[in-house]
Structures are given as structure tokens and as C-alpha cells.
N, C-alpha and C positions, 0 to 999 in steps of 0.2 A: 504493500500500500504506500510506503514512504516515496518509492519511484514513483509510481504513480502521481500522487502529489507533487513531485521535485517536476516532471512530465508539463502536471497542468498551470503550475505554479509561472514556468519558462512560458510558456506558448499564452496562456491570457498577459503575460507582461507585453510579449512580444503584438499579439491582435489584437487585445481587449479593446484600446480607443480606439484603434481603426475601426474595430466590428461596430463599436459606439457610433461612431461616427457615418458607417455604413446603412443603421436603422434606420437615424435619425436624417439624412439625407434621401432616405428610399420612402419612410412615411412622407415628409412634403411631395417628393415626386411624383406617387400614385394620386394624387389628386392635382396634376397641373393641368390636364383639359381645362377643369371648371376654375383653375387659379387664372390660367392665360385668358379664359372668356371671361372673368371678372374682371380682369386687369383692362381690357378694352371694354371696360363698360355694358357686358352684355350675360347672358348667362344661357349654358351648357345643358339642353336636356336630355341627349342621346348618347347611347353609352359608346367606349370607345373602342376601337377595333383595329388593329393592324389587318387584318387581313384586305384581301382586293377581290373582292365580287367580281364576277362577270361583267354587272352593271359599270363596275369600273374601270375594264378594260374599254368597256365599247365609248367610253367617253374620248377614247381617245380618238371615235369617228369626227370630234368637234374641235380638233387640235389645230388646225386651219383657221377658222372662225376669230376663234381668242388668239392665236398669232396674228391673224390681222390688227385687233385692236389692241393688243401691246402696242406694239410697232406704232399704232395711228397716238397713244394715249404717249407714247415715251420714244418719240422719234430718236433720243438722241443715245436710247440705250440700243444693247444688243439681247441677243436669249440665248442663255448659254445651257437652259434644261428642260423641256415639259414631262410633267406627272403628275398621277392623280394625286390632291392635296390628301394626306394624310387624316383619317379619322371623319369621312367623307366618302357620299358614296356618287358624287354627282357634281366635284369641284376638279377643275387643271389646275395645277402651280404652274407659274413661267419663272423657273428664276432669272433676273436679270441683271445687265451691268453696263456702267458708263460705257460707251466705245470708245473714249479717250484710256481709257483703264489699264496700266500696264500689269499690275498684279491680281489675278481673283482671289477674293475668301476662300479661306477653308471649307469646302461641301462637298458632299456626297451625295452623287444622283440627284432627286430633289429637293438636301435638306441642307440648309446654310443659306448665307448672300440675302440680297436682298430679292424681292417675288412679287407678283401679283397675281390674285385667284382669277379665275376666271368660269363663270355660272353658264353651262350651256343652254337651262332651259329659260334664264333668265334673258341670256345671249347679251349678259353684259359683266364688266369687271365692278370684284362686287369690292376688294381691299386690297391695301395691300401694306407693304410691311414700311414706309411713310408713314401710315397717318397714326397720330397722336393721339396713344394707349390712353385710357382713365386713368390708369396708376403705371407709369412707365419702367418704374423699378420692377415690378415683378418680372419682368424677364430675363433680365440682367441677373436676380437673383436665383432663378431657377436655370440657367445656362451656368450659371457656377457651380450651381447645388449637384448639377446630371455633371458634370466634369470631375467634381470629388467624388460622387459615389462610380463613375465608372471608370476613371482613371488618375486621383488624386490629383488632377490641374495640370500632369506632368506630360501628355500628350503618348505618346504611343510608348515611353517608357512606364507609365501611369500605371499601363493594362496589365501590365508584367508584374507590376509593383501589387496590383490588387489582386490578382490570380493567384501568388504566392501567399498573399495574406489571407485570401477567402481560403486555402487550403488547410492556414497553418492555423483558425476560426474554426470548421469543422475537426480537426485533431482535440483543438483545445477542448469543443464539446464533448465528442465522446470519450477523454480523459477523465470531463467531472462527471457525466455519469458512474465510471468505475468507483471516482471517488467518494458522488454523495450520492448515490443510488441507493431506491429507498430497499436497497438490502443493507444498508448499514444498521447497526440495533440504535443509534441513534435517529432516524428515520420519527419514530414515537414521538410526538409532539408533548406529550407529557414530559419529554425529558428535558424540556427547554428549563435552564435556571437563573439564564440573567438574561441581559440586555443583551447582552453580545452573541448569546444563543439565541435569543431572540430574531438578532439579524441574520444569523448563519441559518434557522429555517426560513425565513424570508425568502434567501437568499436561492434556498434551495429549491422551496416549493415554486417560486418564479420560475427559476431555470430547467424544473426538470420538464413543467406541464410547455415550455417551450422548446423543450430539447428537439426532439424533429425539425419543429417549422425551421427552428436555426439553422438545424443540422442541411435541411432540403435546400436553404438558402444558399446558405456556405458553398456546397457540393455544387449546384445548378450555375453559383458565381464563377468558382472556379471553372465549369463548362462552357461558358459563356467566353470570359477570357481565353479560353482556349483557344473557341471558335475563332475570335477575331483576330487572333494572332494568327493564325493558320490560313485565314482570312485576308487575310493582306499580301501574304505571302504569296497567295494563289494569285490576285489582284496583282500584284509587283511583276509575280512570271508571267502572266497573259499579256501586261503591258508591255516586258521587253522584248517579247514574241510580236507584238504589234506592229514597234517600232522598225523590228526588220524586215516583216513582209511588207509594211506598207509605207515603207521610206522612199519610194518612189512617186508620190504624188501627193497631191491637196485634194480632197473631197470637192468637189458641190456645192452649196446649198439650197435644199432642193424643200418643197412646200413640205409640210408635215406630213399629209397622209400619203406622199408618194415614197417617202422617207421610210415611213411602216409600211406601207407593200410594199417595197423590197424586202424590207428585212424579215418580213412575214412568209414571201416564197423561198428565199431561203434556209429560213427554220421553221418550216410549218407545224411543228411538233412545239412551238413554246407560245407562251404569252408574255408579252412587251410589260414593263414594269416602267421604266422610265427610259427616257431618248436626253443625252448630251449631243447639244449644235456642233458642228466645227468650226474653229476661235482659233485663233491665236496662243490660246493657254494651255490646247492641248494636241496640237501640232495640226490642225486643221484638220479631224478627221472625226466621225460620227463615234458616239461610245453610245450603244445600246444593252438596258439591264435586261437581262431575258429570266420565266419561270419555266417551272414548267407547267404544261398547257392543263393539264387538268388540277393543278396545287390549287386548293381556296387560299392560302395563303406564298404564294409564290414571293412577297417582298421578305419572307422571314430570313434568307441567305443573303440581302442583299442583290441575289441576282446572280446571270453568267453573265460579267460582261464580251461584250462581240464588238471591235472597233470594227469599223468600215470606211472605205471610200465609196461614195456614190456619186455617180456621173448624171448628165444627161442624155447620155447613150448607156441602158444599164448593160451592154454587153463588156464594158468596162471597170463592173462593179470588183471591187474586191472587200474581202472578211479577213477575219485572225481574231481567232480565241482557242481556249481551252477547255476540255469538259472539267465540270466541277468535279471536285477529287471527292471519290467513292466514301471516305471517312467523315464527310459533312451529311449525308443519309442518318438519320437519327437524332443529328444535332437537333430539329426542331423541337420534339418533347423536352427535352432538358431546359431551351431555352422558354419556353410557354410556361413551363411550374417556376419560373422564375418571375415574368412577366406581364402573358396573357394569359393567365386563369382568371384573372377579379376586375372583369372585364362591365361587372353592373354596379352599381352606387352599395348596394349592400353587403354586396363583398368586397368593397374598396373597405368601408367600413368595419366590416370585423380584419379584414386584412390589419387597417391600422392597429386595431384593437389590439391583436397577438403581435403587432408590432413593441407594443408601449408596453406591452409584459417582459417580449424581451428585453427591451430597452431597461426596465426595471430589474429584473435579475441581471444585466449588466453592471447596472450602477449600486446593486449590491454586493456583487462581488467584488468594485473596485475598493468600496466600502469597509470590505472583511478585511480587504490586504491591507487597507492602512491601518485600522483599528489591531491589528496583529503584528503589526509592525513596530508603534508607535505608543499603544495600550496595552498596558499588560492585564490578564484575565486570571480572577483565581476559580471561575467560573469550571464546575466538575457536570459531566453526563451522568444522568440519573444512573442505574444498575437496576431500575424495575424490569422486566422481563418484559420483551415485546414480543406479541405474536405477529412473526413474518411471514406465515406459510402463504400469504394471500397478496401480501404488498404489493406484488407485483401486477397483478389483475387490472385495477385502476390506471394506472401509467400504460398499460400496453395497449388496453381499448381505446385511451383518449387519444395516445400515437396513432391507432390505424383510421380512428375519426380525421384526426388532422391530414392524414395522407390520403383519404378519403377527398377531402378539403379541397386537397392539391391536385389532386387526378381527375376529379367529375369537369371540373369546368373546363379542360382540352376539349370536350365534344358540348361546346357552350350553345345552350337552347334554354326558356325556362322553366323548365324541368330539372336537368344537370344544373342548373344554378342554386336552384331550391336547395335540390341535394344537397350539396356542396354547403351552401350557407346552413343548415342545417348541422350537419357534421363538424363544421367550426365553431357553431354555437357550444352545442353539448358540452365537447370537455371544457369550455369557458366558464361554465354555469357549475359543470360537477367541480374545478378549481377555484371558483370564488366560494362555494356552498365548504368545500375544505379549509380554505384560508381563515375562513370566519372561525368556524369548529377549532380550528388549531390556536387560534389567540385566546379563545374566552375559556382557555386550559387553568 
């Protein structure tokens, strides 16, 4: 047991604030739909979805349209992206940029730079990222907040940085299982004798009835980092595979939807996720994100990208890309129990709820280490006799409820949600209904 301790003692020194900091960054997150439509003065009633419906591939029969009236609204910009606007089932983004513009923003596909939507059934531009937010700070503050929880500020070193740490965050949990699992004879709430035991079951009964969801977090973080590391890599070699097939010429630029019938006969077998123009920034040549054609959720990889040239004579066309590497098949699930599972208001809300538990048995365990460090305890464990033969019953149901929790909502309808919300409640309920019992000892 002493290793064990010595074990979890290193590795909470080493994650603890990070993991802190990881909660408490990922709770504001889960609700930034309805924080950014507050912040532009407006409010958020439909829940939010990465996936891309059918409905949203065919918007892009209207990519024409809303390119015309960029170009007529912002003559003096360029369009260096169209996609469907995120969390929508019936918007284009155009991102755009000065044409005087020697460097562009940081983005990916549709997401960075500055944009403007565009409404096909309204067949006008409805905003864009100009006009002046109700409260301007909120995004400033949640573009921080998504940068420390997914790569500490640090940029693509960041991901490396948090992939390690979400690993060495799951170690730390199932260490203090071994160490304060209620197989220990301390476990008995009766045995509490001061204050300092007090906090050490606090401490415990917080972290165990949250040990999973942690544990699921930790595990699906470090897959996630994985991904995008891997991610790039692929992304890096397709581009310098690009650079040489197609160092022989400048693309085109050719209307939009002539741009996706090309690229549609030649992959017939995907669906278009987003179209990069050819600029200046990216050697004048088409960057198309492709899914595949039957995924509901095809933007979950980010996409194949497939550079192109396209001409005005297509028998001049040229491609270069790569198939996505066989080891990103499965990544989806891992990243969804991360992500998109709490995808309706009332599971954002118990989401946070088992958020603010862990968060709490974080900040009691920082708690025990200084009070242990710096307090000394003459504080003794009872020696009453606990019966253990069952302890474990309670902790293993509320576990499979919580994973429960985490699994229903991948096949999200309101049904699976119910479920799901339901399953998260429960062991909430049977841990407050304990907590209570255990104080008025």
C-alpha cells in the first residue's frame, strides 16, 4: 500500500492543477453555443450538433449564390473557404480576407479568420464576424479558455503537453482507487474522528462516485490528443505529396459549383465537407475536405484532404492526396464520449453537475496534501468492525450507470437521451442520499 501511495502521491502532484484546470475550462466550454449567442445579444434554442446532415451537404447547391454576394457586399476582400457554418443545418460560412493581405490567420477548413454567413432560403447575408457582439469579451474569453483546455496556449506543443498529462490524470485515478477504495476498513463512515477525517471522507466519497466519468475523460483526452497528433502528420505528408505532383501549375478559379462537380466525379464515393479557394497563401491551388459519403458525421476526422488544380478545360485537371491511415477507423467513438454525447441542455447540465463533483474531490484532495503536510493530526481510525462483504455493490452499479451515461447518447434521438440523462441522475441522487447519511454520523 505504501507504493501505492508514494505512486499516487507523484502523479496528483505532477496532474492535479492541470486536471483542475482541465474541469474547470471544459465546464464553461460545454455551454459556449448559448454563451456566444448571448454575447451577440441573442439566445440559442436548438441543440448543438457537429454532425453534417445530408441537408447540409446539399446547401452547398447554393455556394454560387452567397459567393456572388460576398464579392458584391466586400469587393475588396477575397474567399479563401466555403462551409457549412457549424451547429446549422441551413447556413455557408465564407471565410474571408483583405486582398491586400500578405499573411492569413490561423484556420482550419472553415474555422478561424474573419466570415460571413450566408442564408440560402433567406438568399441573403445574415452576419458576420464585424458586427459588434452585446458583450465583446466573451469570445476573447472562450478562445482562451478552448486553447488551455486543449493545448495549454502552447500551440501544437500544447497537445503533446496535454496528452501526457491526461494520461498521467487517468494513472493518478486508478492509483487512488487502490488506495481509498471502499475496500479499505476505513471506508465506514463511522470511523470518521476529526476534522481532518472529516475531509479525507469528503475527499473520498467525491472522488470515488466520480472515478469513471474522470477516469472516461482522462482516457478519451489522451485519444483525442493522439488523434490530432497523428492528424497532422497525415495532413503534413499529403501536403508535401501535393507540393510535388502539383508544382507544375496555378489552378483556376472556377464558380463554386463547377469546382464541386469536378471534385464530385472524381470521388464519387465521398461527400464534400469544406472547399479552400486558390490564394496566394496556399500556392494557388484548390484544398478540398472530403467524408465519406455515407458518415452522418463525416467532419469528425476533419476530413481527406485532396489538393487540386482545376482548369477551364477539365481535361487538364489534376489531384494528390492520400487515403486516411486505417488506425483513425474507430477514433470516432472515443472522441464523441468525450465530446458529443451531451448534445441537449439537460445533459449539458448534469454533464456540468458531475463536472463540479469532480472538481470538488479535486480540490479536496489538494486540501488533504497541504493539511498533511503542514498540520499535524493526532486524529486515530476507529477499530469498530466494518462489514465489507457488500461495499462494493454501490460503487460498481453507479460506475456502469455512468458509462451507461456515456455510451446511450452516441446513437443520440430522445429516447437515448432520456436514457442517458436518467442513468446520470441515479448514482447523483444515491451519492448525495450517502453524503448526507455519512455526516449526520
Amino acid at each position: 500500500m505504501s507504493k501505492i501511495y508514494k505512486i499516487h502521491k507523484w502523479l496528483s502532484i505532477v496532474s492535479v492543477i492541470f486536471f483542475l484546470m482541465f474541469c474547470i475550462t471544459g465546464l464553461v466550454l460545454m455551454f459556449r453555443t448559448e454563451l456566444n449567442a448571448w454575447a451577440q445579444g441573442g439566445t440559442h434554442h436548438s441543440t448543438l450538433s457537429m454532425a453534417m446532415s445530408q441537408q447540409e451537404m446539399s446547401i452547398f447547391d447554393h455556394a454560387d449564390e452567397g459567393a456572388l454576394l460576398v464579392k458584391e457586399k466586400y469587393p475588396s476582400k477575397d474567399i479563401l473557404n466555403i462551409s457549412p457554418a457549424m451547429g446549422t443545418s441551413h447556413l455557408l460560412r465564407y471565410r474571408i480576407i483583405d486582398s491586400s493581405a500578405t499573411v492569413a490567420p490561423p484556420a482550419r477548413m472553415g474555422m478561424g479568420g474573419d466570415y460571413a454567413l450566408y442564408n440560402p432560403e433567406a438568399k441573403a447575408l445574415i452576419t458576420t464576424h464585424h458586427e459588434t457582439p452585446a458583450h465583446p469579451w466573451v469570445r476573447g474569453v472562450l478562445h482562451t479558455l478552448h486553447q488551455l483546455h486543449t493545448r495549454l496556449d502552447l500551440g501544437k506543443t500544447g497537445i503533446y503537453i496535454v496528452t501526457i498529462l491526461s494520461f498521467l490524470c487517468g494513472l493518478s485515478i486508478i492509483s487512488g482507487i487502490f488506495l481509498y477504495g471502499p475496500f479499505r476498513k476505513s471506508f465506514a463512515k463511522s470511523t470518521v474522528l476529526s476534522k481532518h477525517m472529516k475531509l479525507s471522507t469528503l475527499h473520498r466519497e467525491f472522488a470515488m462516485v466520480a472515478t469513471v466519468w474522470g477516469f472516461i475523460l482522462c482516457i478519451t483526452g489522451v485519444w483525442i490528443g493522439g488523434f490530432f497528433i497523428a492528424n497532422d502528420s497525415y495532413n503534413a505528408d499529403v501536403l508535401h505529396t501535393a507540393k510535388q505532383e502539383l508544382s507544375a501549375g496555378q489552378s483556376d478559379i472556377l464558380q463554386p459549383s463547377e469546382a464541386i462537380s469536378r471534385i464530385m466525379k472524381a470521388y464519387p464515393d465521398r461527400q464534400i465537407i469544406s472547399i479552400d479557394y486558390p490564394s496566394k497563401f496556399n500556392e494557388h491551388h484548390y484544398t478540398f475536405y472530403l467524408g465519406a459519403k455515407n458518415d452522418d458525421d463525416p467532419a469528425m476526422f476533419l476530413g481527406q484532404p485532396v489538393y487540386a488544380n482545376l482548369y477551364t478545360d477539365s481535361n487538364k485537371d489534376m489531384y494528390s492526396t492520400k487515403t486516411i491511415p486505417w488506425y483513425f477507423t474507430g477514433m470516432t467513438t472515443m472522441i464523441n464520449l468525450h465530446i458529443h454525447n451531451h448534445n441537449t441542455m439537460v445533459l449539458r447540465i448534469l454533464w456540468a453537475i458531475w463536472d463540479i463533483v469532480l472538481i470538488i474531490g479535486i480540490v479536496t484532495g489538494i486540501m488533504m496534501t497541504i493539511k498533511k503536510k503542514f498540520v499535524k493530526s493526532n486524529a486515530m481510525e476507529s477499530k469498530i468492525p466494518t462489514e465489507i462483504k457488500h461495499v462494493w455493490r454501490t460503487p460498481i452499479c453507479c460506475s456502469i450507470l455512468v458509462l451507461l451515461g456515456f455510451i446511450v447518447p452516441l446513437w443520440s434521438n430522445a429516447i437515448t437521451n432520456t436514457i442517458a440523462a436518467i442513468c446520470l441522475t441515479i448514482p447523483l441522487i444515491v451519492f448525495f442520499v450517502s453524503l448526507v447519511k455519512g455526516f449526520n454520523y
